[in-house]
C-alpha positions as CSV (number, residue, x, y, z in Angstrom):
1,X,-122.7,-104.2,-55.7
2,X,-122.1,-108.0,-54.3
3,X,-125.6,-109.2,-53.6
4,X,-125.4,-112.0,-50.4
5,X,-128.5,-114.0,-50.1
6,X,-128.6,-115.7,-46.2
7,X,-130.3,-119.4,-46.6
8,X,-133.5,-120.3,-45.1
9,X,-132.2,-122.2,-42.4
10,X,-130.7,-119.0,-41.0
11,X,-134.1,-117.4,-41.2
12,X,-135.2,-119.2,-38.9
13,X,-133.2,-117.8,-36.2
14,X,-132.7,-114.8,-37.5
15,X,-134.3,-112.4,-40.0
16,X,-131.5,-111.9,-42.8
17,X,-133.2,-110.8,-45.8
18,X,-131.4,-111.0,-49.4
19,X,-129.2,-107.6,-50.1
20,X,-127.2,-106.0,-52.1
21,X,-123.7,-104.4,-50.4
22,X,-120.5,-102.6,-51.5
23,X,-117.3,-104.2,-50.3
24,X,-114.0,-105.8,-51.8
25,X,-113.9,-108.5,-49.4
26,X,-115.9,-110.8,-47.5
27,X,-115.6,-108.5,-44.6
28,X,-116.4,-105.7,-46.1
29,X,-120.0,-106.4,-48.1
30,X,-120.6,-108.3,-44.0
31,X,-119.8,-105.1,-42.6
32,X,-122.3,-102.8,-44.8
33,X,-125.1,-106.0,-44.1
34,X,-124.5,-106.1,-40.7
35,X,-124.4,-102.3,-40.2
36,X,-128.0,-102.6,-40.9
37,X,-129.0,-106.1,-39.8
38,X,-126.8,-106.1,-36.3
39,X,-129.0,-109.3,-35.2
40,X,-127.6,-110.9,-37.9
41,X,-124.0,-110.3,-37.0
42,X,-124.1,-112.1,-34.0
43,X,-125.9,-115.2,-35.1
44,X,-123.2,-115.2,-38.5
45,X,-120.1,-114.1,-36.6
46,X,-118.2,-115.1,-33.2
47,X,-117.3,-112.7,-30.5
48,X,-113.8,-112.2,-32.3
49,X,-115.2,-111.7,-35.6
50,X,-114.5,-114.7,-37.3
51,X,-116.9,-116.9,-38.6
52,X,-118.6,-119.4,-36.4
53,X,-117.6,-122.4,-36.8
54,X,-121.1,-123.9,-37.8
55,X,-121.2,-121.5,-40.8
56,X,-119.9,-120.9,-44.2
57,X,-119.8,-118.8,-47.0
58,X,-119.8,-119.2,-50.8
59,X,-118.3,-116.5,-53.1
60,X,-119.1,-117.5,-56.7
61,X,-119.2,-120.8,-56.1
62,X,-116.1,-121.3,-53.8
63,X,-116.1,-121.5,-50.0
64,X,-114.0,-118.8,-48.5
65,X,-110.6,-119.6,-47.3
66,X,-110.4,-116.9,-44.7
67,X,-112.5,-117.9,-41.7
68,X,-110.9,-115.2,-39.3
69,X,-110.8,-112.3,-41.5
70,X,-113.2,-112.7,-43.9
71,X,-110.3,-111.1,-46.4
72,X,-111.5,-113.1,-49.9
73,X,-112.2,-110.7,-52.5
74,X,-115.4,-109.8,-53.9
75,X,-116.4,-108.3,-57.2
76,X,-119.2,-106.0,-58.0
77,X,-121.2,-108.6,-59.5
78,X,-120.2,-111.5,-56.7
79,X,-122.7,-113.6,-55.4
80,X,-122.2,-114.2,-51.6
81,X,-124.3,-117.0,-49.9
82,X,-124.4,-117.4,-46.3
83,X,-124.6,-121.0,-45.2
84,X,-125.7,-122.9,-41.7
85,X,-124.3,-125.9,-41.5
86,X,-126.2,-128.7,-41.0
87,X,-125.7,-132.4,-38.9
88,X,-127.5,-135.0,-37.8
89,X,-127.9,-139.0,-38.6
């Protein structure tokens, strides 16, 4: 199974602990997280679904190219990391 780790700067807001889920895309391994985390979905994902705008996510190593669908694949051995994006000056 994909194991997604949520940053710290989201656990702050929101209690996301590091998981394991099965999935072949993005969507998917969210999905089983969220099933059991629905706090989490809210505070990761828009009312549509997509990803909110002040977020990202890393498969391997590469941001994913699918904001709306969440549609990048994912392996059984993918590392997913869950990113807030940060600003200031």
């Amino acid at each position: 199974m994909a194991r997604i780790v949520f940053t710290a700067n989201i656990q702050r807001h929101v209690a996301c602990p590091e998981a394991e889920a099965a999935g072949r895309t993005v969507r998917e391994v969210l999905e089983n997280v969220f099933a059991e985390n629905p706090q989490a979905r809210g505070y990761v994902l828009d009312d549509q679904a997509a990803l909110r705008k002040h977020m990202a996510i890393f498969v391997d190593g590469q941001i994913v190219r699918d904001r709306a669908r969440l549609t990048d694949a994912v392996s059984e051995t993918s590392r997913i990391y869950v990113i807030q994006a940060l600003s200031g000056g």
